[in-house]
C-alpha positions as CSV (number, residue, x, y, z in Angstrom):
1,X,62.4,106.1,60.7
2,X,62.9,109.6,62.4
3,X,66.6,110.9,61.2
4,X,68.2,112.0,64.6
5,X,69.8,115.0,64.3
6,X,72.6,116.8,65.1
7,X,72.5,118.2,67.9
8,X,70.9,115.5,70.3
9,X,73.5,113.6,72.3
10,X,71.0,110.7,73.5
11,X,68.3,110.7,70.4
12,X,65.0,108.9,70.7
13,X,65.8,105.2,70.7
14,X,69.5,105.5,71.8
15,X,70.2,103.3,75.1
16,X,72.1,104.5,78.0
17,X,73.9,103.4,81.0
18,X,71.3,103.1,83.9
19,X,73.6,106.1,86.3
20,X,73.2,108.2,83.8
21,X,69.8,107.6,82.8
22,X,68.8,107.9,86.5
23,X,70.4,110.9,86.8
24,X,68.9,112.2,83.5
25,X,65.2,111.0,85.1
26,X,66.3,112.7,88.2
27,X,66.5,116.2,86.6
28,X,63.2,115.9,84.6
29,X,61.6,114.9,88.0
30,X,63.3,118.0,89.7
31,X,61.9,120.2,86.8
32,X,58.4,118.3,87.3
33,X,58.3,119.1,91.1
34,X,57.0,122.6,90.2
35,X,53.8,121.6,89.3
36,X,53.5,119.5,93.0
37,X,52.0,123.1,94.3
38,X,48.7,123.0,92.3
39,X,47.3,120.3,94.4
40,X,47.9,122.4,97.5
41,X,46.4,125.5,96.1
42,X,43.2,123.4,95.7
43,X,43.0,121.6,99.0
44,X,43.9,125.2,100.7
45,X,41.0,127.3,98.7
46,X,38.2,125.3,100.5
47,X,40.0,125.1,103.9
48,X,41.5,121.9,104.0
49,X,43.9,119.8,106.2
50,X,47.8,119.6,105.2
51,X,46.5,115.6,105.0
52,X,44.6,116.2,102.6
53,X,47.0,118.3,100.9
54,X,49.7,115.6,100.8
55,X,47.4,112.7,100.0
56,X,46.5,114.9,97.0
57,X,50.1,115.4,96.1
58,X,50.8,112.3,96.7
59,X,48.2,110.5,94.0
60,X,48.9,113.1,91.9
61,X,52.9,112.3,91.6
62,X,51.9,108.8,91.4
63,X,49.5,109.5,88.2
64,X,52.4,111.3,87.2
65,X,55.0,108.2,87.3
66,X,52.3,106.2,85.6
67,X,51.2,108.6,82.8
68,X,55.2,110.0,81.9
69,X,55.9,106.0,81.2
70,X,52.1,104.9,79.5
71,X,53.4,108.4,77.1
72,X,56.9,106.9,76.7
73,X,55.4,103.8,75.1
74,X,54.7,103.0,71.6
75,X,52.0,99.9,71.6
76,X,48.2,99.2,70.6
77,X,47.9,102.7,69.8
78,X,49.3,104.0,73.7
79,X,52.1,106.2,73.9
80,X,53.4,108.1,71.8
81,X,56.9,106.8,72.3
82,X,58.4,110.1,73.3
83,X,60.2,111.7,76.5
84,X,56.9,114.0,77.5
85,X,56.8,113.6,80.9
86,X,52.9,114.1,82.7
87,X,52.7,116.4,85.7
88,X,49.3,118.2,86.9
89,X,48.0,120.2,84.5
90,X,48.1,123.9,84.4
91,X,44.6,124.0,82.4
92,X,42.5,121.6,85.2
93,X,43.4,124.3,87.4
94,X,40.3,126.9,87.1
95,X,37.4,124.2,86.9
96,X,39.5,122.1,90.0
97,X,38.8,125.2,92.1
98,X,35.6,125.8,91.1
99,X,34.8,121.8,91.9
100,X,36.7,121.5,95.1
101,X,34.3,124.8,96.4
102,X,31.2,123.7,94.9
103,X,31.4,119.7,96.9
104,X,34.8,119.3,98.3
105,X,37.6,116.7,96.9
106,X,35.0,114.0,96.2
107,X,34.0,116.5,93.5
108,X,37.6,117.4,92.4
109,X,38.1,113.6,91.8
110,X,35.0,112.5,89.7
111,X,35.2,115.1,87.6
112,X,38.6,114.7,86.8
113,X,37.7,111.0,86.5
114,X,35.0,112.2,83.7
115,X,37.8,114.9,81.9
116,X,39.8,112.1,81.5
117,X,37.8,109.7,79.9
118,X,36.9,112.4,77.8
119,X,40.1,113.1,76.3
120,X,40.5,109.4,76.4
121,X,37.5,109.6,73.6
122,X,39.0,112.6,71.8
123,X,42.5,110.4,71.3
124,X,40.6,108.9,68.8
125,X,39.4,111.2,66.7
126,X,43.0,113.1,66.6
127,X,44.1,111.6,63.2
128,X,40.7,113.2,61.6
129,X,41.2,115.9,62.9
130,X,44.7,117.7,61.1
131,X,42.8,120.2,59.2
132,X,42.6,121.7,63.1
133,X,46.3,122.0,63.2
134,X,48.2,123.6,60.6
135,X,52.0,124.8,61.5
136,X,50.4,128.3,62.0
137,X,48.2,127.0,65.7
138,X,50.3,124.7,66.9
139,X,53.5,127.0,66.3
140,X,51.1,129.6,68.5
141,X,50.0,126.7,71.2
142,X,54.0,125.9,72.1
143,X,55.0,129.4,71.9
144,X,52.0,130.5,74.8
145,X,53.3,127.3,76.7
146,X,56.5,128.5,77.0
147,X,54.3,132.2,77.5
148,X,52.7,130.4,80.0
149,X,55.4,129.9,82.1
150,X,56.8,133.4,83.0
151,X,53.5,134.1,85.2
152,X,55.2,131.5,87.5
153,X,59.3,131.6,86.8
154,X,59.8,135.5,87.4
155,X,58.1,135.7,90.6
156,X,60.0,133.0,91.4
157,X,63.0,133.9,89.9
158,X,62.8,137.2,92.0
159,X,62.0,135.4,95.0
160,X,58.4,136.9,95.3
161,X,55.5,135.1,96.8
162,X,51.7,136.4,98.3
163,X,53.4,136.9,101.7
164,X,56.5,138.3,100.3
165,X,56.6,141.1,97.6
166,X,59.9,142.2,98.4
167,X,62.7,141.1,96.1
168,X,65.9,140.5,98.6
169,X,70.0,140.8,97.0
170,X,70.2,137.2,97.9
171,X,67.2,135.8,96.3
172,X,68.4,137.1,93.1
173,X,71.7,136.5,93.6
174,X,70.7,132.8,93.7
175,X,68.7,133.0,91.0
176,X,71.3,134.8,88.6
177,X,74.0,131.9,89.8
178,X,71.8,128.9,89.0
179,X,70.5,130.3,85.9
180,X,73.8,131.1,85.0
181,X,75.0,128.0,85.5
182,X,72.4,126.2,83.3
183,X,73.3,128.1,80.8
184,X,77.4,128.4,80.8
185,X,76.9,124.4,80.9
186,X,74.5,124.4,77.7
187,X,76.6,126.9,76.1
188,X,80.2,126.2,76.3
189,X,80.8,123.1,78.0
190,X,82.3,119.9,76.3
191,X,81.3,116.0,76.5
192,X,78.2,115.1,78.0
193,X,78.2,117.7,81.2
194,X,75.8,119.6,78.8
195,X,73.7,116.8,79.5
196,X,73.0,117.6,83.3
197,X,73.3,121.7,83.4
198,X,69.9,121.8,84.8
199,X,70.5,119.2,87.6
200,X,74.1,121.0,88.3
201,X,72.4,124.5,88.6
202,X,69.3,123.3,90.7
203,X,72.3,121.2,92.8
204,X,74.3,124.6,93.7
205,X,71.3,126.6,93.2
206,X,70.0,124.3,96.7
207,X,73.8,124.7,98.0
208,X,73.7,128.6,97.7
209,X,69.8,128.9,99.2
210,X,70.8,126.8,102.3
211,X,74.4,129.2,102.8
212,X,72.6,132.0,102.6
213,X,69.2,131.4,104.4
214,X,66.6,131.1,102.2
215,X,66.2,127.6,102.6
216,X,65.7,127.8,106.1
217,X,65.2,126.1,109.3
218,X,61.4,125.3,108.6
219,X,61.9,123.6,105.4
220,X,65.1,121.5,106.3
221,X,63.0,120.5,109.5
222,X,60.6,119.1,106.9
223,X,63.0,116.7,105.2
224,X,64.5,115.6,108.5
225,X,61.5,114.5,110.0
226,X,60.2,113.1,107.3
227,X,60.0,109.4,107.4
228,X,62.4,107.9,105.2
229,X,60.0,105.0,104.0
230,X,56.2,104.6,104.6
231,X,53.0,103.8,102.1
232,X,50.7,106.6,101.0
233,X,48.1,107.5,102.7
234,X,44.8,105.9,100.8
235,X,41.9,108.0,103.0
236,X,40.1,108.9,99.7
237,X,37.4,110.6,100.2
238,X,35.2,109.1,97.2
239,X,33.8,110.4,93.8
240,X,31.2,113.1,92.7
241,X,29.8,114.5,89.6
242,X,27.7,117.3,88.9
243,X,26.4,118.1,86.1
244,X,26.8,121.9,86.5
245,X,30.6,121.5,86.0
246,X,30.4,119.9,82.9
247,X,31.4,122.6,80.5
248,X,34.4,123.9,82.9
249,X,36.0,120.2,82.8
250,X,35.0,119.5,78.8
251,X,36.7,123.2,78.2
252,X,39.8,122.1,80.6
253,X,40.2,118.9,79.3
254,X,40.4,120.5,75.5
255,X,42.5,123.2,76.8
256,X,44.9,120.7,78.0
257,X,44.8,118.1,75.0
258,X,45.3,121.6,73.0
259,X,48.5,122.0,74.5
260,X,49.7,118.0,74.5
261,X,49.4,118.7,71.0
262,X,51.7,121.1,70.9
263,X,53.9,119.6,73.2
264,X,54.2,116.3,71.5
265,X,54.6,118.6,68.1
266,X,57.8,119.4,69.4
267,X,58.6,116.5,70.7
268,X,58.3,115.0,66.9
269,X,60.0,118.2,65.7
270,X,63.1,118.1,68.0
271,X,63.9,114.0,67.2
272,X,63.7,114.2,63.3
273,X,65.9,116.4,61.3
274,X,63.7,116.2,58.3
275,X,60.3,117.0,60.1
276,X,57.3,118.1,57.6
277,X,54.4,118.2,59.7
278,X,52.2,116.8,62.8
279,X,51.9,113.1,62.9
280,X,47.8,113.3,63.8
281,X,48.6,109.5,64.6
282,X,51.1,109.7,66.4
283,X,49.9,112.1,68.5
284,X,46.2,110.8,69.2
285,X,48.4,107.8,70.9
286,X,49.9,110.6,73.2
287,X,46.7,111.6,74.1
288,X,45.5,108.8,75.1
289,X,48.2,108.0,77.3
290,X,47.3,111.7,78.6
291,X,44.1,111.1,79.0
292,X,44.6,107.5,80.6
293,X,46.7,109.5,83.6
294,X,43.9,111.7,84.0
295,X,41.2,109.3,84.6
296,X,44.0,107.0,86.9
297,X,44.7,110.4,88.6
298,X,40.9,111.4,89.7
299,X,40.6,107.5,90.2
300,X,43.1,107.1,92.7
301,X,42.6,110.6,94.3
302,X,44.9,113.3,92.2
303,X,44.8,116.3,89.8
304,X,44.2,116.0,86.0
305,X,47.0,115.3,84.2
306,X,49.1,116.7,80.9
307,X,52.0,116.5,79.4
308,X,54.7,118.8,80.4
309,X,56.2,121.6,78.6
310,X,58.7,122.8,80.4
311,X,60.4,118.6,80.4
312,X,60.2,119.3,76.9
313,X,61.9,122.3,76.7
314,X,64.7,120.5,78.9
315,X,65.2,117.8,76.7
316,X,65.7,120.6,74.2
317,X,68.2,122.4,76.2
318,X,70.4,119.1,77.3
319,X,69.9,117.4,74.1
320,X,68.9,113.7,75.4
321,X,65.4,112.9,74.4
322,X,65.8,109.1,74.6
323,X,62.8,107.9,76.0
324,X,64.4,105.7,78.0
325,X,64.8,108.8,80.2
326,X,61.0,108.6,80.4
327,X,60.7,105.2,82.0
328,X,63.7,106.0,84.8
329,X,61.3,109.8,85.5
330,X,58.3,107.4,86.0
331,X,60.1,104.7,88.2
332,X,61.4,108.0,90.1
333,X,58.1,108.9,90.4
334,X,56.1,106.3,91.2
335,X,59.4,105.3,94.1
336,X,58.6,108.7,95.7
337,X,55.3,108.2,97.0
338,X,56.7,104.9,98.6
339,X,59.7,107.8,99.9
340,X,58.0,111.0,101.8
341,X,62.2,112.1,102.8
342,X,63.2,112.0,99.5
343,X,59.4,113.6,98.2
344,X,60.2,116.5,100.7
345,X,63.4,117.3,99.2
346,X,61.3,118.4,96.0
347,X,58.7,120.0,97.7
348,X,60.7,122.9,99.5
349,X,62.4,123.9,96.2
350,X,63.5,127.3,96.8
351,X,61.9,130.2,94.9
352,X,64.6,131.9,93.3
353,X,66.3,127.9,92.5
354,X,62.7,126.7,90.5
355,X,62.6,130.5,89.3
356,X,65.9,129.6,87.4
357,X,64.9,126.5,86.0
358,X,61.6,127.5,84.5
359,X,63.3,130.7,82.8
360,X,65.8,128.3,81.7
361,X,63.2,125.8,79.5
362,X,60.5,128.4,78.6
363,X,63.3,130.2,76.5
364,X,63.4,127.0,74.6
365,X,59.6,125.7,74.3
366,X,59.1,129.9,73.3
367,X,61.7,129.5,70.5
368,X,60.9,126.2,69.6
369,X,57.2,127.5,69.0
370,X,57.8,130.3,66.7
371,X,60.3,127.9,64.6
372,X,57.4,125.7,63.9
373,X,55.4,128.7,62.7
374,X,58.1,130.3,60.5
375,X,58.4,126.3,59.2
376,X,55.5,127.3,56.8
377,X,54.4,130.5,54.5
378,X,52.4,133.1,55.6
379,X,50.2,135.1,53.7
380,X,47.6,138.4,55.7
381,X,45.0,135.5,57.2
382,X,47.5,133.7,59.0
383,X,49.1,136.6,60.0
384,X,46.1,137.6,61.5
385,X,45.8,133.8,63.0
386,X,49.4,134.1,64.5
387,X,49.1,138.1,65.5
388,X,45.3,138.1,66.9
389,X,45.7,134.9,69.0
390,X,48.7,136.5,70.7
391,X,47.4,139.7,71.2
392,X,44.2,138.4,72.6
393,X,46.2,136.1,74.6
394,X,48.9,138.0,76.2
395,X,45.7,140.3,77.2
396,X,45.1,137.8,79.9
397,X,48.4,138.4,81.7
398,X,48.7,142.4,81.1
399,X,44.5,143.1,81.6
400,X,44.1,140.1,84.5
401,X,41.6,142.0,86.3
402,X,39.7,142.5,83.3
403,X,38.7,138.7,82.8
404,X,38.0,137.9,86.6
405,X,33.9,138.7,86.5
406,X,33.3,136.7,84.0
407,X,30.8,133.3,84.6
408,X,32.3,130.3,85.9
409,X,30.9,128.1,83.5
410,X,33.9,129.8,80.4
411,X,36.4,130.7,83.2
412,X,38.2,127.7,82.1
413,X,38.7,130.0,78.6
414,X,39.9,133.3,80.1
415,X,41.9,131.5,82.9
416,X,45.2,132.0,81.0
417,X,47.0,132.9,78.0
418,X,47.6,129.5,76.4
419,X,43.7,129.4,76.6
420,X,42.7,132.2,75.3
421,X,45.5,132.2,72.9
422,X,44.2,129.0,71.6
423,X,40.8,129.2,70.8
424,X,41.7,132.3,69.2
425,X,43.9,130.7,67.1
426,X,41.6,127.7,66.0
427,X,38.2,129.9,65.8
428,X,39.9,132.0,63.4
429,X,41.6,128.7,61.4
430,X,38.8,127.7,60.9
431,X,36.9,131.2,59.5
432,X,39.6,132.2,57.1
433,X,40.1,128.8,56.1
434,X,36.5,129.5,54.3
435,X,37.2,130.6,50.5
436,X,40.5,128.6,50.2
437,X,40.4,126.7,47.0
438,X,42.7,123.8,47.2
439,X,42.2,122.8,43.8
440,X,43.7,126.4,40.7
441,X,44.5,126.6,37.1
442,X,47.2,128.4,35.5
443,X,46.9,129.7,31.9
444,X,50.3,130.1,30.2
445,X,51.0,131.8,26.9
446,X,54.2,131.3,24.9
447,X,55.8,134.2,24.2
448,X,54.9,136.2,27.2
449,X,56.7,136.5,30.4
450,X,55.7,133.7,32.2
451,X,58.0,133.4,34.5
452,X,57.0,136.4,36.6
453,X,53.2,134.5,36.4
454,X,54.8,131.5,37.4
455,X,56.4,132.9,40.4
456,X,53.8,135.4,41.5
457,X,50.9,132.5,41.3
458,X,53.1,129.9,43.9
459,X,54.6,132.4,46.1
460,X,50.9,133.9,46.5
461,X,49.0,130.2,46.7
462,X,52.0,129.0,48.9
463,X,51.4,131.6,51.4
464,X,47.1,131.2,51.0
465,X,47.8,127.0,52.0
466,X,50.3,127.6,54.1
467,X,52.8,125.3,52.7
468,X,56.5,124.6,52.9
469,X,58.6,127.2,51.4
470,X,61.2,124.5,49.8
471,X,58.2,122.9,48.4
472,X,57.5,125.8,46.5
473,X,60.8,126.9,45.5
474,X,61.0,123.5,44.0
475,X,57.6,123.8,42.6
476,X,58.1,127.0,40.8
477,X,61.3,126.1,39.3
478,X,60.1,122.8,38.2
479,X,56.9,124.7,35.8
480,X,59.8,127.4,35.4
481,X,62.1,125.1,33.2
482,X,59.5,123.2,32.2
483,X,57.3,125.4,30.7
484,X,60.7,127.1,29.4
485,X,62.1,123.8,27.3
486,X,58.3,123.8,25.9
487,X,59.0,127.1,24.6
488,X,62.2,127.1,23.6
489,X,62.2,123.3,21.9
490,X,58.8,124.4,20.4
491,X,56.6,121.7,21.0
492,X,53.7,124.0,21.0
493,X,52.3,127.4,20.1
494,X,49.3,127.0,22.0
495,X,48.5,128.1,25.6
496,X,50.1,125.4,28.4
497,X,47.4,124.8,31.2
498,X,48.8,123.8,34.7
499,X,46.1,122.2,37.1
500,X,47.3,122.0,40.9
501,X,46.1,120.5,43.5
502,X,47.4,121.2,47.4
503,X,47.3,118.9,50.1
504,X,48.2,118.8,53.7
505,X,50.7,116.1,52.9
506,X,51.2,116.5,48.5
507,X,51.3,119.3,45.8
508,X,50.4,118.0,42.5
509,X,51.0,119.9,39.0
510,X,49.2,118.1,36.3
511,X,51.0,120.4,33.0
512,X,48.7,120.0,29.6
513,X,49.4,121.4,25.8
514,X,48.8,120.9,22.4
515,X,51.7,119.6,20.3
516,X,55.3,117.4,20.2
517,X,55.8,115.5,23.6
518,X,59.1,115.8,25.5
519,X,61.5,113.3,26.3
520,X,61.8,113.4,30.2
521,X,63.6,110.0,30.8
522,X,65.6,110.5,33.9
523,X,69.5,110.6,33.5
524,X,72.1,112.3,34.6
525,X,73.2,116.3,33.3
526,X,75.2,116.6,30.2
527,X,78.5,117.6,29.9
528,X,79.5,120.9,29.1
529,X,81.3,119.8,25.7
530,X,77.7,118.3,25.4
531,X,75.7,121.6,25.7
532,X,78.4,123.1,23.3
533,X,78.1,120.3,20.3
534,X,74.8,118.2,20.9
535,X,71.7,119.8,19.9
536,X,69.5,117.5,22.3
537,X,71.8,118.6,25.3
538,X,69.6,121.3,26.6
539,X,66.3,119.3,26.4
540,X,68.5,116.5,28.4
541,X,69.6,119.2,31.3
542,X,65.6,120.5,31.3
543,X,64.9,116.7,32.2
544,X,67.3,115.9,34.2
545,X,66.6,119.3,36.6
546,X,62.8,118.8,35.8
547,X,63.7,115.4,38.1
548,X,65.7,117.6,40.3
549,X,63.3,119.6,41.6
550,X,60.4,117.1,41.5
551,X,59.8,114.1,43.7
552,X,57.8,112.0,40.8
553,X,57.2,112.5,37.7
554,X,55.1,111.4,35.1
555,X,54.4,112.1,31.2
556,X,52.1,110.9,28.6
557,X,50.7,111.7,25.1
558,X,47.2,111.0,23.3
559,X,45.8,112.2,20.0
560,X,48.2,115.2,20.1
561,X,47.5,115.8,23.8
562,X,50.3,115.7,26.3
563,X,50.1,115.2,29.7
564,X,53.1,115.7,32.3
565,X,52.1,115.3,36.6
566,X,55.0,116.5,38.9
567,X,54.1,115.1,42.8
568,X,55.4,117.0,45.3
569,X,55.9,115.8,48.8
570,X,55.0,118.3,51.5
């Protein structure tokens, strides 16, 4: 069972009152709305109605509502029973385009259909699959999510669009107030307002865009003749597949299960104080849920679907990750396609007012990433792991131009940083992974220093496997006093031979020599009139901090040969 920790106000499985879960739901859906715009920009590139554009939006918000409560659950392997809310993703967006000019929406649709039952596929294979996912790539993948973002929050933020690249005073002035207000809530407010600082700024952030114009006469013309209630429109258009697109859609669909991973390795990080590493399980649930709104989106006539980092970064910022919050998003979102009024309200978000909220969450997902890498040690290949992948993949948003010639078919790669970033990161894993021996030996002699060779072996292999530094630390100082009450008690003259094996979720020290065994019954330290007058008192305090430092241990003794295994938990 996860231990919650601190800082959460609503932790995974704690229940709340339905207003404030509602409202909760509310703000994650206001956050979600700015992905509504990705439909549109695929309807528009081949010359398509504003029918079209709002069916598409339409399906797609409804795949959203299904897919943020099939992630929430926790049952027959669906779900992965976190608060990781699906919206359209970012990664379906190159091949989408590419489809909806090649044959149209029918296009858009089957292939999405076929991305989605093949991440469906790849859900199962997720819990083979860890020795693709060491702390040092997904670390990278939630750091470019949150990367990921400022392409889209900063033009925002400053009120710049393709028909407007002038930044006005009052654009950024209700920008700087909404942010603001975000923040001063998170920061130094008291009780449970901390809970809703993103709904409060988007609240006067909408307040101040209407007072001052920028939410104008158009977009408030939009809501008010919206009709209050009314069913979607279901003129869909049919399915397509062509072959051709194949590769885009099978590199988008990785892409995006790429960065689920990362988002629901956060999601585990953020609800469990004592987090270790990835559960592959755990998360090849979640991507089945993902990949399960995907196909349900291109079914019913939306975008492909992924989980969403930036409602991840929220429930960072507010500190309520019950997924109960998950369920009341999805009802909200599913209940919006049934209100076009209420749907509008979303869909004329000010600039500068989603500017502020994106800026707000990608500060935490960005953080939140680079924790998860420092969570393990680093020796020169994954630095050059972490370093290359975000050099090559911040090269896509300072070099744009550079990428823009090459072939459809790999566009899906190049189309943005998280891509490119990713399959950096988990080309080179897997190269400088080649040579790693899981499996050493360690010679030691009495009466040399073995202390340095103890510490310079398992700061040197912890940094080569990429393992915990606590682990380590306890590691070293468990063959450190070990080795030392050997010595010292002289239970042999011989050389002491330490085998140890690493694993992704153990560290085993099998410790052989020649000569007397030691008494390592567990017990508690001995006194300090005990150190002064009992000769056994130090071999006592070896043990007992032997135990200390170890999670298990073990010790035997044949024909002269003894035998002590320390386990490890990692």
């Amino acid at each position: 069972m996860p231990q919650k920790p601190p800082n959460l106000v609503y932790g995974l499985e704690d229940t709340l009152p339905l207003p404030t879960a509602l409202l909760l739901g509310l703000q994650h859906v206001f956050v979600m709305s700015t992905a509504f715009i990705f439909p549109v920009v695929i309807v528009r590139s081949f010359g398509g109605s504003a029918e079209q554009a709002a069916f598409m939006v339409t399906m797609s918000i409804l795949a959203g509502g299904v897919g943020t409560i099939l992630q929430a659950l926790r049952k027959q392997g669906m779900g992965s029973g976190y608060l990781c809310p699906a919206v359209c993703g970012p990664s379906y967006l190159s091949a989408s385009l590419l489809a909806a000019q090649t044959g149209g929406l029918s296009l858009v649709y089957g292939m999405t259909a076929f991305a989605g039952l093949f991440e469906v596929f790849f859900s199962r294979l997720m819990h083979r699959l860890r020795i693709l996912f060491p702390a040092e790539v997904t670390g990278v993948v939630v750091t470019l999510v949150g990367v990921a973002v400022i392409p889209v929050a900063i033009p925002n933020f400053l009120g710049i669009s393709p028909g407007d690249a002038v930044t006005e005073a009052l654009e950024l002035f209700v920008a700087a107030i909404t942010l603001g207000t975000m923040v001063a809530i998170s920061v130094w407010s008291r009780g449970k307002l901390r809970l809703y600082s993103v709904l409060v700024g988007i609240t006067i952030g909408y307040i101040l865009a209407a007072a001052t114009g920028i939410l104008g006469g158009p977009e408030i013309a939009r809501i008010l003749d919206a009709p209050l209630l009314a069913l979607p429109d279901l003129s869909h258009p049919g399915w397509s597949f062509d072959l051709a697109l194949l590769i885009p859609f099978t590199i988008a669909v990785l892409c995006s299960s790429l960065k689920s991973i990362g988002d629901l390795t956060t999601c585990q990080k953020i609800n469990d104080a004592e987090w270790k590493r990835p559960d592959m399980r755990n998360i090849g649930g979640g991507i089945l849920a993902d990949g399960s709104s995907a196909l349900l989106s291109g079914f019913i006539g939306g975008m492909g679907q992924s989980t969403s980092s930036s409602n991840v970064g929220l429930s960072i910022g507010t500190g309520a990750t019950s997924r109960i919050i998950a369920f009341a998003a999805g009802v909200i979102l599913i209940l919006l396609t049934f209100f076009p009024k209420l749907a509008s309200v979303f869909v004329v978000m000010p600039g500068p007012v989603m500017g502020a909220g994106l800026v707000f969450v990608a500060a935490f997902m960005i953080v939140n990433g680079l924790q998860i890498i420092t969570s393990r040690m680093m020796d020169t290949r994954k630095t050059f792991v972490v370093g290359f992948a975000f050099i090559f993949g911040l090269s896509i948003d300072i070099f744009p131009d550079f990428f823009t010639g090459l072939p459809g078919s790999v566009q899906s790669v190049f189309s943005s940083s998280l891509a490119l970033g990713t399959a950096t990161a988990l080309i080179l894993n897997l190269i400088f992974r080649i040579g790693i021996a899981r499996r050493k030996t360690l010679l030691l002699e009495p009466g040399t220093d073995f202390s340095d060779t103890i510490f310079t072996f398992f700061e040197t292999m912890g940094g080569t496997w990429g393992a915990r530094k606590e682990v380590i630390q306890r590691a070293e100082s468990a063959v450190n006093e070990l080795v030392e009450s050997i010595v010292f008690l002289d239970a042999t003259r011989e050389a002491i031979r330490a085998d140890i094996r690493f694993e992704e979720d153990s560290l085993d020290i099998d410790i052989r020599y020649t000569g007397k065994p030691l008494d390592l019954s567990p017990g508690g330290p001995p006194s300090d009139a005990d150190l002064l007058e009992d000769d056994t008192a130090l071999a006592r305090l070896s043990a007992f901090l032997v135990w200390k430092y170890a999670d298990s241990v073990t010790a035997d003794d044949k024909d002269g040969e003894c035998r002590i295994r320390l386990h490890f938990d990692h």
